[in-house]
KEGU-117587 format. One record per residue (C-alpha): residue number from 1; x, y, z; residue in one letter. Coordinates in steps of 0.2 Angstrom, whole numbers, plus 2048, in hexadecimal, padded with zeros to 3 digits. Example, Ala and Ser with C-alpha at 12.3 -4.5 7.8 and 13.67 -1.06 7.14 Angstrom:
BEGIN
{i: 1 | x: 83E | y: 7EA | z: 827 | aa: A}
{i: 2 | x: 844 | y: 7FB | z: 824 | aa: S}
***
This chain:
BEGIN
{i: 1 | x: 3C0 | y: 12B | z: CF6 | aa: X}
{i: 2 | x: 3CE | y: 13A | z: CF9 | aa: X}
{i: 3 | x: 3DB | y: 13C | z: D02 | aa: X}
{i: 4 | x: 3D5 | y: 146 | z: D11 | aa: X}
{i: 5 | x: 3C4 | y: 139 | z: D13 | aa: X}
{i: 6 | x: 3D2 | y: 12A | z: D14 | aa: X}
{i: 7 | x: 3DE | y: 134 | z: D22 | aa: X}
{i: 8 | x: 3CD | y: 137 | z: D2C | aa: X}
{i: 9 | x: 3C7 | y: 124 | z: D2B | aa: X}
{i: 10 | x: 3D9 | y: 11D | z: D30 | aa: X}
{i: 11 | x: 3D9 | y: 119 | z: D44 | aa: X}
{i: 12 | x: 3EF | y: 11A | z: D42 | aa: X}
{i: 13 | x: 3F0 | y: 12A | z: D3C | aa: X}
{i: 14 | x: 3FB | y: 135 | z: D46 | aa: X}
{i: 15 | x: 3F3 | y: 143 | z: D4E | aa: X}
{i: 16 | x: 3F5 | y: 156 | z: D47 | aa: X}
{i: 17 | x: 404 | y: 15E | z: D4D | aa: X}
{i: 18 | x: 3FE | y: 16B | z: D59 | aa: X}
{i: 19 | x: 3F5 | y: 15E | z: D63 | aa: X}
{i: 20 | x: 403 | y: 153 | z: D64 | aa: X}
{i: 21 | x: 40E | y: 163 | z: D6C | aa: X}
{i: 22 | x: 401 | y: 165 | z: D7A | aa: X}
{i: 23 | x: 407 | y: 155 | z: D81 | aa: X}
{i: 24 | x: 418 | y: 159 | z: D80 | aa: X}
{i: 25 | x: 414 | y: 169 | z: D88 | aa: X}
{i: 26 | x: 40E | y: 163 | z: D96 | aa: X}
{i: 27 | x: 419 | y: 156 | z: D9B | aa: X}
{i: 28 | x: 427 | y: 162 | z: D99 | aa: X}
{i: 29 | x: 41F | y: 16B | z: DA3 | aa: X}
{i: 30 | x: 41C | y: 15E | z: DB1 | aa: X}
{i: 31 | x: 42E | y: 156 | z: DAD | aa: X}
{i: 32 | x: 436 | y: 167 | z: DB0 | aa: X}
{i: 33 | x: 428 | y: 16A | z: DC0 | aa: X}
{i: 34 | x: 42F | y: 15A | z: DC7 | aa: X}
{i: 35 | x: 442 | y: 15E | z: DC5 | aa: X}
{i: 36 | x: 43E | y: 16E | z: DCD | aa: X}
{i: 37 | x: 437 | y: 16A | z: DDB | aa: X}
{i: 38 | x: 440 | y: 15A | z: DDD | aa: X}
{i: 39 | x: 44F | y: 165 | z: DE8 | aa: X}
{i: 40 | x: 445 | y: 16D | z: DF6 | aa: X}
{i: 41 | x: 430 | y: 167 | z: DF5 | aa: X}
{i: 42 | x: 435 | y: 153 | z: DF0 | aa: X}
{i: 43 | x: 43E | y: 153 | z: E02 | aa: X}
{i: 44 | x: 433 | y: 15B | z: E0A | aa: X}
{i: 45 | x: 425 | y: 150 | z: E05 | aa: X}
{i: 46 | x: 42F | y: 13F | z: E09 | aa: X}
{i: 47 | x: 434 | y: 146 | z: E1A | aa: X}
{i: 48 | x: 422 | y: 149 | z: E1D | aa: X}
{i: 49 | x: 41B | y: 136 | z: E18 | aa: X}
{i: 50 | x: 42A | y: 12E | z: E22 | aa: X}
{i: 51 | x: 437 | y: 12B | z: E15 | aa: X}
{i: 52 | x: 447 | y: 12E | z: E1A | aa: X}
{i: 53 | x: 45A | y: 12D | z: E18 | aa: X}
{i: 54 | x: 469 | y: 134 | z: E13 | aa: X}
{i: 55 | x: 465 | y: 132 | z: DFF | aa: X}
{i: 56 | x: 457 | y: 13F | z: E01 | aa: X}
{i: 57 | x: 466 | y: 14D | z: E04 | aa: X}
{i: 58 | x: 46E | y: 148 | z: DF3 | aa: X}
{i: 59 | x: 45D | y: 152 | z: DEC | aa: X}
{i: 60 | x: 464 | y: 161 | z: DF1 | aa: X}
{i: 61 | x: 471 | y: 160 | z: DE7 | aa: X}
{i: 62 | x: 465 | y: 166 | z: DDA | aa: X}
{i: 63 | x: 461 | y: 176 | z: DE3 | aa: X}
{i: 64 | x: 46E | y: 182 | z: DD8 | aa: X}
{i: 65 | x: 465 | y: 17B | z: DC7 | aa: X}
{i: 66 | x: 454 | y: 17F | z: DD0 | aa: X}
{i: 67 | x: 453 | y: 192 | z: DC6 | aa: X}
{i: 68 | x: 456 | y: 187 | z: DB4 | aa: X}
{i: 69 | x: 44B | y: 17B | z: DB8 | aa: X}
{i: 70 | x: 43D | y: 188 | z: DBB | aa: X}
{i: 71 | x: 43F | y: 192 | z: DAD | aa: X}
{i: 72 | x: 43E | y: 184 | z: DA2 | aa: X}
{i: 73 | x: 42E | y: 17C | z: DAA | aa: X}
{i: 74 | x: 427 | y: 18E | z: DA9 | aa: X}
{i: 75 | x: 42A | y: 18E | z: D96 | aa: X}
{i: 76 | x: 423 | y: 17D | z: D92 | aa: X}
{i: 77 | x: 414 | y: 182 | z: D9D | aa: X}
{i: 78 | x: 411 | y: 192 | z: D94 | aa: X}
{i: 79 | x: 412 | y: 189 | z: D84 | aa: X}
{i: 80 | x: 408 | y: 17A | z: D8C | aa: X}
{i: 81 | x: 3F9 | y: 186 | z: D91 | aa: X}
{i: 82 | x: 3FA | y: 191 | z: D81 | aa: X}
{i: 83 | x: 3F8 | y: 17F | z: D77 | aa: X}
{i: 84 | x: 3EB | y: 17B | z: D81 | aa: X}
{i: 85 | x: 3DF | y: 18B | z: D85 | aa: X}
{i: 86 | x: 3E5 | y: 198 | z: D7A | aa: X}
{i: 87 | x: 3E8 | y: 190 | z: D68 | aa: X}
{i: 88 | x: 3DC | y: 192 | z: D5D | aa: X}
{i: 89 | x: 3D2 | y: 181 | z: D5B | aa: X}
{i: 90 | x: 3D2 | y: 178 | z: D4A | aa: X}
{i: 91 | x: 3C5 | y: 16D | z: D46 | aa: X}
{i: 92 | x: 3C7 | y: 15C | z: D4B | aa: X}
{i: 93 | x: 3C8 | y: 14A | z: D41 | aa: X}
{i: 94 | x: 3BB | y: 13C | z: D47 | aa: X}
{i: 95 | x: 3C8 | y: 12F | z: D52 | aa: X}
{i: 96 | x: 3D6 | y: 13E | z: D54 | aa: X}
{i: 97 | x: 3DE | y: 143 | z: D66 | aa: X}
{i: 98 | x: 3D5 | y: 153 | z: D65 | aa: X}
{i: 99 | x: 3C2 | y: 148 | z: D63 | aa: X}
{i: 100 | x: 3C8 | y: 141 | z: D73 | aa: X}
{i: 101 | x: 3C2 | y: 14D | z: D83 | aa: X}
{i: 102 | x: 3CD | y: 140 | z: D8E | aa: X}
{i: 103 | x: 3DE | y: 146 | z: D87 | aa: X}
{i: 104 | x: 3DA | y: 158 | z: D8A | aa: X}
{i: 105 | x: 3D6 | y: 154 | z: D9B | aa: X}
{i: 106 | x: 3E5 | y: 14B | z: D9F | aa: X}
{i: 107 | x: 3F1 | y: 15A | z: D98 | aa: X}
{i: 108 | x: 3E8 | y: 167 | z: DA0 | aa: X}
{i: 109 | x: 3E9 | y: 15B | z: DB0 | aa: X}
{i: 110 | x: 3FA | y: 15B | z: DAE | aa: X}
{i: 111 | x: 3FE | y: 16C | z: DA9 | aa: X}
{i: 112 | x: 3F4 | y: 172 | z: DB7 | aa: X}
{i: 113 | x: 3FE | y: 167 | z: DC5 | aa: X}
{i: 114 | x: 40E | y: 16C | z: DBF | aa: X}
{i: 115 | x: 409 | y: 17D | z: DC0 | aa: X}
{i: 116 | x: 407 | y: 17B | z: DD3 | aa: X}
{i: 117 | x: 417 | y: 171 | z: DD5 | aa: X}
{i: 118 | x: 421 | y: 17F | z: DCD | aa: X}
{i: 119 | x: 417 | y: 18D | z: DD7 | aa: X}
{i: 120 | x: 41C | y: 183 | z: DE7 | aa: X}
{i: 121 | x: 42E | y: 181 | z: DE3 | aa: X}
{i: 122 | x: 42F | y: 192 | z: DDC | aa: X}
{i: 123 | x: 42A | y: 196 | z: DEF | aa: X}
{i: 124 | x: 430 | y: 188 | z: DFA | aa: X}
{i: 125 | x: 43B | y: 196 | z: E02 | aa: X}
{i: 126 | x: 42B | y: 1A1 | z: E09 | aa: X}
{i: 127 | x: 421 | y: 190 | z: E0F | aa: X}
{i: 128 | x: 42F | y: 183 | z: E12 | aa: X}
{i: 129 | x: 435 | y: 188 | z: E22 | aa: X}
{i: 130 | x: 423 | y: 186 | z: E2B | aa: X}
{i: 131 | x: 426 | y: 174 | z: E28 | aa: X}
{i: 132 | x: 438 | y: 171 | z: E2F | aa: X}
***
């Protein structure tokens, strides 16, 4: 048996590199959606299911790192969707993440969502005001 027949039987193979970077893609992108939003849409959504209190102004305290926050959640996304629409497709290995329509789904889930939350904090200045 050869080398590449024994790598495509074994279940505990890691996965190829470039499918492994659309994961951390996309949750950079969600990680840095969240910390973008989380100064001016995270309180807005808690005052708007009931939750209140004096912690929820500390979140503003991010507001000045707002602008690095979206730069880079707009760089992981960019590189997130690239990885996942753009890139060339290799051909895939029976049991490897790429033979697995699931995980696709779940990062372009997640790249998609993060896409909103950025768009919304990138303008919760226009829209946040008909709220307040």
């Amino acid at each position: 048996m050869s080398d590449t027949t024994a790598e495509i039987g074994r279940k505990d193979a890691l996965p190829a590199a470039p499918e492994r970077r659309e994961g951390w893609f996309a949750g950079g992108g969600v990680v840095g959606a969240v910390l973008a939003s989380s100064c001016c849409i995270a309180p807005l959504v808690l005052v708007t299911l009931g939750i209140s209190g004096a912690w929820i102004g500390n979140l503003t305290a991010l507001t000045p790192y707002q602008p690095y926050f979206v730069a880079l959640t707009l760089v992981f996304l960019g590189l997130g969707f690239w990885q996942v629409y753009f890139r060339p497709k290799a051909a895939c290995a029976v049991g490897a993440t790429c033979a697995r329509p699931l995980a696709s789904v779940i990062t372009q889930s997640a790249l998609w969502v993060a896409t909103v939350l950025v768009i919304l904090s990138m303008t919760n200045s226009w829209w946040a005001p008909l709220f307040y």
